[in-house]
DSSP file (Angstrom, degrees, kcal/mol; ACC not computed):
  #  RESIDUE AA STRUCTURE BP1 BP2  ACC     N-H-->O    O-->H-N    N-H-->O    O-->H-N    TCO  KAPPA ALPHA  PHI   PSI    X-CA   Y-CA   Z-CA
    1    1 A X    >>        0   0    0      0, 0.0     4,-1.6     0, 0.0     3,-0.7   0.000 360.0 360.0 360.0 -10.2    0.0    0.0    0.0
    2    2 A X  H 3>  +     0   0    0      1,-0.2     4,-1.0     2,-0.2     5,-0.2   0.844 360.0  63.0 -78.7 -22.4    2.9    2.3    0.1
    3    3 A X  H 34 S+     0   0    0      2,-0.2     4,-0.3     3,-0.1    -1,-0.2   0.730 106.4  47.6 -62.8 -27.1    3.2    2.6   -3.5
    4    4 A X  H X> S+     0   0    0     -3,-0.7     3,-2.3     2,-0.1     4,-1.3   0.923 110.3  50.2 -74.0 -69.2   -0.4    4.3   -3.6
    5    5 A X  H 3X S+     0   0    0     -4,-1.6     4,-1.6     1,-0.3    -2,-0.2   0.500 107.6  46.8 -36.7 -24.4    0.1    6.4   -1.2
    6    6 A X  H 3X S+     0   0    0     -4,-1.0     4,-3.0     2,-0.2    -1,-0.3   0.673 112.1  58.9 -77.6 -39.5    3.4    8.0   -2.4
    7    7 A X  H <4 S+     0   0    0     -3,-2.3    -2,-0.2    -4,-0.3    -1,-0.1   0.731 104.0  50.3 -79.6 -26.9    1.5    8.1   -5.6
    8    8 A X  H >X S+     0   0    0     -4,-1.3     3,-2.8     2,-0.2     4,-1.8   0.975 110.5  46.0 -46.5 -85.7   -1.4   10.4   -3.9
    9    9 A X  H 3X S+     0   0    0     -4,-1.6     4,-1.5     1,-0.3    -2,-0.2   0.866 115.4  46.9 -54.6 -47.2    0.8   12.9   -2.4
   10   10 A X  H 3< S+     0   0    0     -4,-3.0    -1,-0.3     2,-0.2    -2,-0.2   0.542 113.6  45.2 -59.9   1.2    2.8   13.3   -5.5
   11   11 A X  H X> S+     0   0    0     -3,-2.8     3,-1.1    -5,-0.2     4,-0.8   0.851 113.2  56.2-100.2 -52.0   -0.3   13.5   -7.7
   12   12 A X  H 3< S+     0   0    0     -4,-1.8     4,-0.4     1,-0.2    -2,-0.2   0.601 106.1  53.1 -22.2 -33.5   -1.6   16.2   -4.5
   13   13 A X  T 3X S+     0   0    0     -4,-1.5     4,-2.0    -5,-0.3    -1,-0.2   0.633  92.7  73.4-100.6 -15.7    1.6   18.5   -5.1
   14   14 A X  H X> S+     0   0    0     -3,-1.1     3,-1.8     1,-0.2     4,-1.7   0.950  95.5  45.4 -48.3 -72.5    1.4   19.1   -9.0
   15   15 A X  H 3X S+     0   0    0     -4,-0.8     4,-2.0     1,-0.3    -1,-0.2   0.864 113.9  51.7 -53.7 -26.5   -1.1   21.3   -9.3
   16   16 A X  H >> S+     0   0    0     -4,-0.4     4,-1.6     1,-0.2     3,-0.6   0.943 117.1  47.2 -66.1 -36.7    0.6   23.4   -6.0
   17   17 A X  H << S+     0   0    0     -4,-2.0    -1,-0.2    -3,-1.8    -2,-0.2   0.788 108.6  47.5 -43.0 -59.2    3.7   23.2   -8.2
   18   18 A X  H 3X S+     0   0    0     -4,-1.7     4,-1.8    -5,-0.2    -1,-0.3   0.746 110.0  53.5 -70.6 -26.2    2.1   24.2  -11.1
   19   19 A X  H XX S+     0   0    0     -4,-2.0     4,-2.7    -3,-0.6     3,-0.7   0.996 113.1  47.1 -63.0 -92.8    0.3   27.5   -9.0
   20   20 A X  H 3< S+     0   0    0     -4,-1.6     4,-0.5     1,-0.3    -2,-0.2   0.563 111.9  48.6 -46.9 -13.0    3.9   28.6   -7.8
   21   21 A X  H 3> S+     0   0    0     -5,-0.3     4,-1.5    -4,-0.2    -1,-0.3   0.874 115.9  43.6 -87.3 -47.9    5.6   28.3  -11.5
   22   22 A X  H <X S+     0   0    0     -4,-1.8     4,-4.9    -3,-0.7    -2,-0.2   0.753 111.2  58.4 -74.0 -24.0    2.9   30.2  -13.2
   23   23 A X  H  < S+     0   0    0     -4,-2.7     4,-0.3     2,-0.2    -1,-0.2   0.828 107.2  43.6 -70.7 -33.0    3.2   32.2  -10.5
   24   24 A X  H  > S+     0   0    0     -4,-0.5     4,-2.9    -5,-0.3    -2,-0.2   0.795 110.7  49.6 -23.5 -73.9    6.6   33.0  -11.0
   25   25 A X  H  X S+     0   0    0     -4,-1.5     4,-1.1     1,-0.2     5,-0.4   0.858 105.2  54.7 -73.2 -40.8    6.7   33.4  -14.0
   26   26 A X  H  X S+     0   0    0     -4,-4.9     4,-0.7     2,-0.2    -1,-0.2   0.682 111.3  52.3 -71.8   5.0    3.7   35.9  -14.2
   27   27 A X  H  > S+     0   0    0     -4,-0.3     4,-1.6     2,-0.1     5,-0.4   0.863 109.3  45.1 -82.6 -62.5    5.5   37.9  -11.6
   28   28 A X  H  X S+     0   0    0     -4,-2.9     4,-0.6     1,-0.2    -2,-0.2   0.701 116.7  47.5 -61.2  -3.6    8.8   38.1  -13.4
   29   29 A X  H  X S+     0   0    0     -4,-1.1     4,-0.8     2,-0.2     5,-0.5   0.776 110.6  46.5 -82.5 -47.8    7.1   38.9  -16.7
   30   30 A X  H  X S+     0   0    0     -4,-0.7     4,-0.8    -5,-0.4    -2,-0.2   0.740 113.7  58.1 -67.4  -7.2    4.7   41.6  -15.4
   31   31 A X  H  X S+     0   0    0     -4,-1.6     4,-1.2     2,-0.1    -1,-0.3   0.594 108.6  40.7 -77.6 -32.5    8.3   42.9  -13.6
   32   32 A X  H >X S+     0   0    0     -4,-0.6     3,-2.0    -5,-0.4     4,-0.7   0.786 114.2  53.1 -90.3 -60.7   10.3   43.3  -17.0
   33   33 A X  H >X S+     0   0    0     -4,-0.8     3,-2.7     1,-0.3     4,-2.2   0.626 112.8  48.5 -18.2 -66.0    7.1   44.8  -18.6
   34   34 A X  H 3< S+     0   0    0     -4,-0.8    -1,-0.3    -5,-0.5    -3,-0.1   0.706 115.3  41.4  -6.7 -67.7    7.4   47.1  -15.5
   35   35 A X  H << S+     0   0    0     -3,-2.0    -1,-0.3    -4,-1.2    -2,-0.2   0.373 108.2  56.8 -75.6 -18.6   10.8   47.8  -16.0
   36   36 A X  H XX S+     0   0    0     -3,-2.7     4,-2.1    -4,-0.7     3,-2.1   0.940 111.0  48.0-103.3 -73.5   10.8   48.2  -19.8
   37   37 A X  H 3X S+     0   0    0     -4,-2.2     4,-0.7     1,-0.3    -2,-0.2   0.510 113.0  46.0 -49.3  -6.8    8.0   51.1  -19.3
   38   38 A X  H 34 S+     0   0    0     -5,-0.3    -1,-0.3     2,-0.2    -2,-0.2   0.047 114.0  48.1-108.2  18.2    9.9   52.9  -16.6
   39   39 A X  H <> S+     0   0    0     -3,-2.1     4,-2.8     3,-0.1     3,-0.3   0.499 114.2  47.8-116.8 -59.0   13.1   52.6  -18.7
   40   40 A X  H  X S+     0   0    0     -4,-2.1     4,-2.5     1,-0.3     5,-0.3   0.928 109.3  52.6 -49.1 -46.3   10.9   54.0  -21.7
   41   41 A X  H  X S+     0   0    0     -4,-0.7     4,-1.6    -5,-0.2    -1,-0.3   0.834 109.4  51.2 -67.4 -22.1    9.4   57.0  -19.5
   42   42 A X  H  > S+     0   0    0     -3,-0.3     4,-4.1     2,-0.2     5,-0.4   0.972 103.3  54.4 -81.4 -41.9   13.0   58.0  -18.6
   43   43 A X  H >X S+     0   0    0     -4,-2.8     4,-2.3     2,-0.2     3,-0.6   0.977 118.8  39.4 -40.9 -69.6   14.2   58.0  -22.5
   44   44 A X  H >X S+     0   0    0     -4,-2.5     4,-2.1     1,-0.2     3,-1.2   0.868 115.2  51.1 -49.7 -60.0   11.0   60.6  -22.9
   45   45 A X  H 3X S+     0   0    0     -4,-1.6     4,-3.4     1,-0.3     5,-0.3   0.826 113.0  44.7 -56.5 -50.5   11.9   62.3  -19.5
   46   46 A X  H <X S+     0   0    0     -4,-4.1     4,-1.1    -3,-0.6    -1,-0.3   0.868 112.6  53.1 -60.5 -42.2   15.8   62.8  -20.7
   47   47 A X  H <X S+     0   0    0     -4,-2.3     4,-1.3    -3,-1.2     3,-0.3   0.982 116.2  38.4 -72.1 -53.1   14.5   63.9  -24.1
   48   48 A X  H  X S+     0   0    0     -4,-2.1     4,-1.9    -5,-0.2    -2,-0.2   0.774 110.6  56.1 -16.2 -58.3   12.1   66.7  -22.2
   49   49 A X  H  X S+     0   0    0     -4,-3.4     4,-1.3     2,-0.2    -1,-0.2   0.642 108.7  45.3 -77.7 -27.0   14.4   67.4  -19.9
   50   50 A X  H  X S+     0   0    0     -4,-1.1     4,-1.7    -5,-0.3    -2,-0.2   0.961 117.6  51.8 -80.5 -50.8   17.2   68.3  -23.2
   51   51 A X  H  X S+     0   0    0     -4,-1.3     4,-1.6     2,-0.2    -2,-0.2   0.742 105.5  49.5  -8.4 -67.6   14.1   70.3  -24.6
   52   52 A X  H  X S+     0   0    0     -4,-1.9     4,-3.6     2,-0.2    -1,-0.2   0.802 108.5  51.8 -35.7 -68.9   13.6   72.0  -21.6
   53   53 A X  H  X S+     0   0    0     -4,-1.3     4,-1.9     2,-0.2    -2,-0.2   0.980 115.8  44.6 -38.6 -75.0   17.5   73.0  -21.4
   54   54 A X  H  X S+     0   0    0     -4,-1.7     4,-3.3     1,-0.3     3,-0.2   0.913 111.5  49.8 -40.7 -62.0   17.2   74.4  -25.2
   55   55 A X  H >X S+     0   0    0     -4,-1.6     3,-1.5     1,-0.3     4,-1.0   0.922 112.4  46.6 -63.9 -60.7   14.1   76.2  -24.7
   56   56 A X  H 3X S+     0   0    0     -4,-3.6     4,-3.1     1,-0.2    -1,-0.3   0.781 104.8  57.4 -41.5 -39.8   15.4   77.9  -21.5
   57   57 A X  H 3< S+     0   0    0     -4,-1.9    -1,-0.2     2,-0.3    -2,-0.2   0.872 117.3  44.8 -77.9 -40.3   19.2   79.1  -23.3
   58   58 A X  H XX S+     0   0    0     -4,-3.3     4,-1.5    -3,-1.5     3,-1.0   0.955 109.1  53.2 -51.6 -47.5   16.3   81.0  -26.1
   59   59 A X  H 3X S+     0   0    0     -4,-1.0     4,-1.5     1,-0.4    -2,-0.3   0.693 111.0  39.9 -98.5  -4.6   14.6   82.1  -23.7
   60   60 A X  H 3< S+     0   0    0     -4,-3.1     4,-0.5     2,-0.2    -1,-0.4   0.362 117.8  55.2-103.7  24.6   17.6   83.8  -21.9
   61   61 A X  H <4 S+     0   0    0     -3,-1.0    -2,-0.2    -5,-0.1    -1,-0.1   0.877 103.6  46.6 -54.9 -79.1   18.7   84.8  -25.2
   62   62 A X  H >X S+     0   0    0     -4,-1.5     4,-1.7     1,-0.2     3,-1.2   0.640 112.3  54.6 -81.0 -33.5   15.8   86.4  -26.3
   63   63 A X  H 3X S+     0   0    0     -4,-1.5     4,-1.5     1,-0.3     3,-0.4   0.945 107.5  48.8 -74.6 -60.8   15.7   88.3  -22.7
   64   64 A X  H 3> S+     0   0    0     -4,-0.5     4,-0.5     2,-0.2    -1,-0.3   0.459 109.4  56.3 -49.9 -17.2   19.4   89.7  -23.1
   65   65 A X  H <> S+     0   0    0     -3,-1.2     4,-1.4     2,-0.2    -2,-0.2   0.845 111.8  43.5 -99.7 -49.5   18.1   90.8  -26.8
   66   66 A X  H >X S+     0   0    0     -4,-1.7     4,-2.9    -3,-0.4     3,-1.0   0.980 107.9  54.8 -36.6 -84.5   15.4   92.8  -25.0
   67   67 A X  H 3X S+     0   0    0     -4,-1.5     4,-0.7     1,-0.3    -1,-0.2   0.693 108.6  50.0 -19.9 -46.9   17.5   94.2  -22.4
   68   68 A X  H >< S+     0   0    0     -4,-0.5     3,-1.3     1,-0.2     6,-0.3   0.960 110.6  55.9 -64.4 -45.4   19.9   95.6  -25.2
   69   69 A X  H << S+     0   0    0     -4,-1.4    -2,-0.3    -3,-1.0    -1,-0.2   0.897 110.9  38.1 -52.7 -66.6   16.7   97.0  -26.7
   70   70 A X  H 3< S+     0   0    0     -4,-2.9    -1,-0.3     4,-0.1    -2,-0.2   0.567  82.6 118.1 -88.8   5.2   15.6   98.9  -23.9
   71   71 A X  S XX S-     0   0    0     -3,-1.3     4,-1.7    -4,-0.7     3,-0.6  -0.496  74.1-112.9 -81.4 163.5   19.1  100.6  -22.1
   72   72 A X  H >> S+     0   0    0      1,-0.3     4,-2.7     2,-0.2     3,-1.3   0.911 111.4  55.4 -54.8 -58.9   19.0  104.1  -22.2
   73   73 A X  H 3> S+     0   0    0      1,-0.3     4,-1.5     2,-0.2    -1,-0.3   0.850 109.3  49.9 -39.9 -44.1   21.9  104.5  -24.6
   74   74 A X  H <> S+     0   0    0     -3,-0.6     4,-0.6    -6,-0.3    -1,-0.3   0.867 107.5  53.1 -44.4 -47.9   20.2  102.5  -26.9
   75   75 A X  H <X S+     0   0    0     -4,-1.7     4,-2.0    -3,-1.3    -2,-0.2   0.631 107.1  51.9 -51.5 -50.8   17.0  104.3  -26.6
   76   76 A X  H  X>S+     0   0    0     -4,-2.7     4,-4.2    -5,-0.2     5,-0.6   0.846 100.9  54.7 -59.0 -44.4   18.4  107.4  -27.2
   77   77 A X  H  X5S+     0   0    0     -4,-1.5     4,-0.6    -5,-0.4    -2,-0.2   0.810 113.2  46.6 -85.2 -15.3   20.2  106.8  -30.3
   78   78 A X  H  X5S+     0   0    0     -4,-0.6     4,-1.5     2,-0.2     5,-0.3   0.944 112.7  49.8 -80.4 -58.5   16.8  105.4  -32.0
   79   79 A X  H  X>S+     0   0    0     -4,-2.0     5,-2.5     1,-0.2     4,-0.9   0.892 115.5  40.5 -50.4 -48.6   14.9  108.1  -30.8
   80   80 A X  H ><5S+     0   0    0     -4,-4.2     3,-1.5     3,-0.2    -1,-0.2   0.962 117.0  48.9 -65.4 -37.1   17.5  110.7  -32.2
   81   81 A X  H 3<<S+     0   0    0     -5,-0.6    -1,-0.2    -4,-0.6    -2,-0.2   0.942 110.6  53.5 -51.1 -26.1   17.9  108.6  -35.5
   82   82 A X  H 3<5S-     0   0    0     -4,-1.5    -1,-0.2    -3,-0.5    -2,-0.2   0.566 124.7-117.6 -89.7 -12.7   14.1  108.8  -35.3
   83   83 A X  T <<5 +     0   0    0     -3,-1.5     2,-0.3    -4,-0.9    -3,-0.2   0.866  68.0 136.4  79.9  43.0   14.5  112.6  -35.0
   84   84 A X      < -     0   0    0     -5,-2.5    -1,-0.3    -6,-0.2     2,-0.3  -0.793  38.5-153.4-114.3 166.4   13.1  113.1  -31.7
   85   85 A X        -     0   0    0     -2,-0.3     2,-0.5    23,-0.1    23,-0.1  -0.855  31.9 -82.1-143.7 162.3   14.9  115.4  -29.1
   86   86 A X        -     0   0    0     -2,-0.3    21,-0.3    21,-0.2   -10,-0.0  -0.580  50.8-113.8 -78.9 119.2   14.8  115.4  -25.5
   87   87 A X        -     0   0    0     -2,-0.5    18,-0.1    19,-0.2     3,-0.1   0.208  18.5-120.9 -49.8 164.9   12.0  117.0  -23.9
   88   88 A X        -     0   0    0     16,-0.6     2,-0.8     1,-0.1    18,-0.1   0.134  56.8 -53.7 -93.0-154.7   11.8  120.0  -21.8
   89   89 A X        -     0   0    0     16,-0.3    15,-0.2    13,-0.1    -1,-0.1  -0.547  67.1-141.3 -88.5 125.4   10.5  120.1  -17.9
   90   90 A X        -     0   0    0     -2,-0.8     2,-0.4    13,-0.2    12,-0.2  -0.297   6.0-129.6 -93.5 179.6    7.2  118.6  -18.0
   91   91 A X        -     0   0    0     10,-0.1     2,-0.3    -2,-0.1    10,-0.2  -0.843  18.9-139.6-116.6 153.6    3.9  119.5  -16.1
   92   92 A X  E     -A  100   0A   0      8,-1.6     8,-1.9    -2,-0.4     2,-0.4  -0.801   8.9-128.8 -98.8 157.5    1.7  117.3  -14.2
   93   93 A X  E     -A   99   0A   0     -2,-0.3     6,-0.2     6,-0.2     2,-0.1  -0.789  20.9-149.9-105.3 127.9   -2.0  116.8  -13.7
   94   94 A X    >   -     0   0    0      4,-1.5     3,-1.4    -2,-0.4    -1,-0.1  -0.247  30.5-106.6 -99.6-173.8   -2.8  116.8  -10.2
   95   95 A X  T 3  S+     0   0    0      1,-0.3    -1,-0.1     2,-0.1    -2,-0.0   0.580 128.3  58.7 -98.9  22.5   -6.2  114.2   -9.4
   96   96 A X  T 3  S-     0   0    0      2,-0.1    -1,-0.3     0, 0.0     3,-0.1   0.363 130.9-107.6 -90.3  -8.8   -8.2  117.4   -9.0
   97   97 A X  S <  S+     0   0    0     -3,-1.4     2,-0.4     1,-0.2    -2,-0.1   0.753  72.3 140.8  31.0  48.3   -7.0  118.1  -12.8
   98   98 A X        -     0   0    0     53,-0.1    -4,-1.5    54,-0.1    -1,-0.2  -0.801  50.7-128.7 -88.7 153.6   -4.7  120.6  -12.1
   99   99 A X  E     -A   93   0A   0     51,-0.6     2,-0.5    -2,-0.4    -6,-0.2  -0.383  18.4-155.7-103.7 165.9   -1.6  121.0  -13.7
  100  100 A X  E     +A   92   0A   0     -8,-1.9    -8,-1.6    -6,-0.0     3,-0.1  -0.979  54.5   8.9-144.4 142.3    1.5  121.3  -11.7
  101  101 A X  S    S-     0   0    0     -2,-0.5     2,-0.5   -10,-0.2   -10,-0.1  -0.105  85.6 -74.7  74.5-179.2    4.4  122.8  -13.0
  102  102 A X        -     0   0    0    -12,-0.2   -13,-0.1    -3,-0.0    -1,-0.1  -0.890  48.3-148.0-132.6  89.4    5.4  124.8  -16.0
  103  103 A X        -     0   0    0     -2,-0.5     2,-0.3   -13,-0.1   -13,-0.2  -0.155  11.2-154.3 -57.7 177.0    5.7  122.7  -19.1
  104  104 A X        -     0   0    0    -15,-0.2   -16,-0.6   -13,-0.1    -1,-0.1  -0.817  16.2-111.6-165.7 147.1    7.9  123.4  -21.6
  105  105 A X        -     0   0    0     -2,-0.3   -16,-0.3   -17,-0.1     2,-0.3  -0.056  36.4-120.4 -47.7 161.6    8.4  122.8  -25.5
  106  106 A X        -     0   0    0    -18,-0.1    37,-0.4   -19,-0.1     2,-0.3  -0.837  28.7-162.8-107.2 126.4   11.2  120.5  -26.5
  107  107 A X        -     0   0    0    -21,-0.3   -21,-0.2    -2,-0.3     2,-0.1  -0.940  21.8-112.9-118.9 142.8   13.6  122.3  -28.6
  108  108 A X        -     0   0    0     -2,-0.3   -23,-0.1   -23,-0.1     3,-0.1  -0.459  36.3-109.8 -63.1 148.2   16.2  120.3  -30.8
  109  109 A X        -     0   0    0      1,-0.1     2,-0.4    -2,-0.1    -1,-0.1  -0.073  47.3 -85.3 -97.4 169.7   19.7  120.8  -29.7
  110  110 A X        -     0   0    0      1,-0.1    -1,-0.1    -2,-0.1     2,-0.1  -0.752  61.3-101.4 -87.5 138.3   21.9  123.1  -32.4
  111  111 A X        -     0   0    0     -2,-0.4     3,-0.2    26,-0.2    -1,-0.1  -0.361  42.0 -89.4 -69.9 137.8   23.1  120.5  -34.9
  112  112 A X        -     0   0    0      1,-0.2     2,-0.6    -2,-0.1    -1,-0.0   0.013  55.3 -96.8 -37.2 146.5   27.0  119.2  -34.5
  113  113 A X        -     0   0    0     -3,-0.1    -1,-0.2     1,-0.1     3,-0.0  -0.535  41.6-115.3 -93.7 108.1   29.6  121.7  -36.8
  114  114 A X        -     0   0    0     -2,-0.6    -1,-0.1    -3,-0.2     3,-0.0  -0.342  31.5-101.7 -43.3 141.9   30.1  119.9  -40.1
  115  115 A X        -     0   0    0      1,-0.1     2,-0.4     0, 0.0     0, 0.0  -0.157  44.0-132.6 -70.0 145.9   34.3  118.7  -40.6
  116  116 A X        -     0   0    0     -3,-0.0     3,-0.1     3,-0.0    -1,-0.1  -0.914  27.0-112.2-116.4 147.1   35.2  121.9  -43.1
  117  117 A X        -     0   0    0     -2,-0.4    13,-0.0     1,-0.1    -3,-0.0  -0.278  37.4-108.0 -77.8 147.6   37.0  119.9  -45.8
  118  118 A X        -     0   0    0     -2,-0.1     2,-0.5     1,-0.0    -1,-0.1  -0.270  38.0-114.7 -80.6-152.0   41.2  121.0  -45.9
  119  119 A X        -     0   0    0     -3,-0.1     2,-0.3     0, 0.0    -1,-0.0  -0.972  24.4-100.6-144.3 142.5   42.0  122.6  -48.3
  120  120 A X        -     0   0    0     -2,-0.5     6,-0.1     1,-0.0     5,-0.0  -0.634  38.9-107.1-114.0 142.6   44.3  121.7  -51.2
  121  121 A X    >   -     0   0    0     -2,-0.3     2,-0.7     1,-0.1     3,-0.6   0.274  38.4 -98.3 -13.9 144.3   48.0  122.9  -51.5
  122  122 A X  T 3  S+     0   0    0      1,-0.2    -1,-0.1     3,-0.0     3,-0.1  -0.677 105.4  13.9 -86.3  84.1   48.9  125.3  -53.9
  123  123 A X  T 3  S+     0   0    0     -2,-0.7     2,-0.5    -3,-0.0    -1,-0.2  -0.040  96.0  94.8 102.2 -11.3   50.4  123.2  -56.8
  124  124 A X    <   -     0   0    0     -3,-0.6    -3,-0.0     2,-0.0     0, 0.0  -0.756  68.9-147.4-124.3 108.5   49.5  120.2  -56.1
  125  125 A X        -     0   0    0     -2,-0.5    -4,-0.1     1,-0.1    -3,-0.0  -0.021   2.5-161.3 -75.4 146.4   46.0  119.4  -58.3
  126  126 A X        -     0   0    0      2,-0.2    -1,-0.1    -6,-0.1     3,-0.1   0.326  36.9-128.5-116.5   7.2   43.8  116.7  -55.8
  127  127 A X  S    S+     0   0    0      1,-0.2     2,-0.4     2,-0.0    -2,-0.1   0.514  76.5  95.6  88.4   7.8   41.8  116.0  -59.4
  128  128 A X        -     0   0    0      0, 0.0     2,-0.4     0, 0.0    -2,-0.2  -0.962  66.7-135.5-123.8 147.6   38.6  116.6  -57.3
  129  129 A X        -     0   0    0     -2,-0.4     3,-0.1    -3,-0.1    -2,-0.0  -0.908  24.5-108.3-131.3 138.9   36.3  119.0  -56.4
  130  130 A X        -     0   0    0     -2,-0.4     3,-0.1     1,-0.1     2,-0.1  -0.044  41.3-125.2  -6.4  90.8   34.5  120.3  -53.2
  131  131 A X        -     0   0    0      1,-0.1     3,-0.1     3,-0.0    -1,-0.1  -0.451  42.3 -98.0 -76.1 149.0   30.4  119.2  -53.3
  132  132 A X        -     0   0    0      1,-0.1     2,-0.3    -3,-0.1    -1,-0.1  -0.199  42.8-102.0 -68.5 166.5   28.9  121.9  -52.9
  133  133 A X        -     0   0    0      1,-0.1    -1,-0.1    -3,-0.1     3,-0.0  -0.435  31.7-132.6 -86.0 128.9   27.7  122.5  -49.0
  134  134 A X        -     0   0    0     -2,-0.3    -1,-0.1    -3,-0.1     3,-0.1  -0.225  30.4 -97.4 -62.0 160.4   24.2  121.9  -48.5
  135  135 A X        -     0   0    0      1,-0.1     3,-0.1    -2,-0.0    -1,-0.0  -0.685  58.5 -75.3 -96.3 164.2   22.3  124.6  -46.5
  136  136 A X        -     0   0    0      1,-0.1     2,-0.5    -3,-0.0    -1,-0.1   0.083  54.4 -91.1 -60.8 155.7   21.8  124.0  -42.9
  137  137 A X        -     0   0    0      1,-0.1   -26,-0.2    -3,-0.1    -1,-0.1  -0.595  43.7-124.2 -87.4  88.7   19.2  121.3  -41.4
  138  138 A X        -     0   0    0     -2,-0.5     2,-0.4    -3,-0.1    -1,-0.1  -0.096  21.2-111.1 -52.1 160.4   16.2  122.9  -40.8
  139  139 A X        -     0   0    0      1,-0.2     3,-0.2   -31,-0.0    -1,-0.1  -0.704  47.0 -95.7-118.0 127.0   14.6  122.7  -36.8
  140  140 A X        -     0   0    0     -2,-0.4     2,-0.5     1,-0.1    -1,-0.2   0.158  45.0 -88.6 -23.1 131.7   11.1  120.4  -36.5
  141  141 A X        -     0   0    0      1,-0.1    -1,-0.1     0, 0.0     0, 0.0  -0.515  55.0-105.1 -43.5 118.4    7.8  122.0  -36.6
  142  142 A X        -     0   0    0     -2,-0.5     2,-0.3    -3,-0.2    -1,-0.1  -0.078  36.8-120.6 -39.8 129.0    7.1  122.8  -33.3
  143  143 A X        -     0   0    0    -37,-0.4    -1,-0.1    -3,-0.1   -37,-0.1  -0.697  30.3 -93.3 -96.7 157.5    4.5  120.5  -31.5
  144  144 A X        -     0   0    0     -2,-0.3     2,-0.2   -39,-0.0    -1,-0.0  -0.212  33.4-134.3 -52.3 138.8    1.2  121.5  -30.0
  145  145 A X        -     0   0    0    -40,-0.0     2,-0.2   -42,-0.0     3,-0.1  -0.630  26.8-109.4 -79.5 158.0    1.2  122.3  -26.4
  146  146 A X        -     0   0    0     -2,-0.2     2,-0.1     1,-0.1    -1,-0.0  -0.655  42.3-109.5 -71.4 143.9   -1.6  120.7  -24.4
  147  147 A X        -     0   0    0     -2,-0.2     2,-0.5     1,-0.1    -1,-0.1  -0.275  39.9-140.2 -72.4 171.4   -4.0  123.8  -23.4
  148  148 A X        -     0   0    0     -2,-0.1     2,-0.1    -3,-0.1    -1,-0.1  -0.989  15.3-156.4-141.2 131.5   -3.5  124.1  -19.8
  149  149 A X        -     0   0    0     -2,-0.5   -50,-0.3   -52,-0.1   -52,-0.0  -0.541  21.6 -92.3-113.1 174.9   -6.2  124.9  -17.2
  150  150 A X        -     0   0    0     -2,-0.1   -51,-0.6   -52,-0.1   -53,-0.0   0.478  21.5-115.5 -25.3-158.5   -6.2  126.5  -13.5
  151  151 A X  S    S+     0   0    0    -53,-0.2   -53,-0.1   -55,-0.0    -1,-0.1  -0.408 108.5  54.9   4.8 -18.0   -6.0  125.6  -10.3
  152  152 A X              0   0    0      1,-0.2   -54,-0.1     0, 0.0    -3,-0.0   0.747 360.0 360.0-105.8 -27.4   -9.2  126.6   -9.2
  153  153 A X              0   0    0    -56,-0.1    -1,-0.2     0, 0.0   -55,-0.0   0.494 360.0 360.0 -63.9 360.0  -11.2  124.7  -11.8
């Protein structure tokens, strides 16, 4: 009778056998899956993260490009190039609307003394001649003052 019995217990232990293999195994599959999508999310994340980098290096680019844009010196030399001249003292509006202060027109500055050309030796021909001088750079129209009210009003 020991030959059935042996034959019992062994027959008893497969299927637990078989439970604990499959089990195995679906744990170590569903662990490289796992591993394969968290390896994949880091490729994207490293590619973002280089993106990121790029996008930043524009964006302090484009800020330094700005910055040039707006210092004063800059500012100036478009506005005169633009033919604008520096303003006079200006007046303010007080929150009654009364003006404060004494405006006053912006006049253009006297334009810089043109280089007078030298003047050529006496004997020795320079095969050119002097254009003639153009007449002086006439001064802006004057702009409208805003009319200007009381104090008491």
């Amino acid at each position: 009778m020991s030959p059935v019995r042996g034959r019992t217990a062994t027959a008893a232990r497969a299927p637990f056998v078989i439970l604990v293999v499959t089990l195995l195994a679906g744990g170590l599959i569903s662990l490289l899956l796992l591993n394969a999508a968290v390896n994949q999310d880091s490729f994207q994340l490293n590619k973002l993260e280089k993106e990121t980098t790029g996008y930043t290096d524009e964006q302090q680019q484009l800020q330094q490009e700005v910055d040039q844009y707006g210092a004063p010196g800059t500012l100036e030399r478009k506005a005169r190039d633009l033919g604008m001249v520096p303003g006079g003292n200006p007046a303010f509006l007080g929150p009654d609307g009364s003006v404060l202060g004494t405006p006053e027109r912006a006049t253009a500055p006297p334009p810089p003394p043109r280089p007078t050309a030298p003047s050529p030796s006496p004997g020795k021909p320079t095969g050119t001649t002097a254009p003639p001088s153009s007449p002086p750079a006439s001064t802006p129209p004057p702009t409208p003052t805003p009319p200007t009210s009381t104090p008491g009003r």
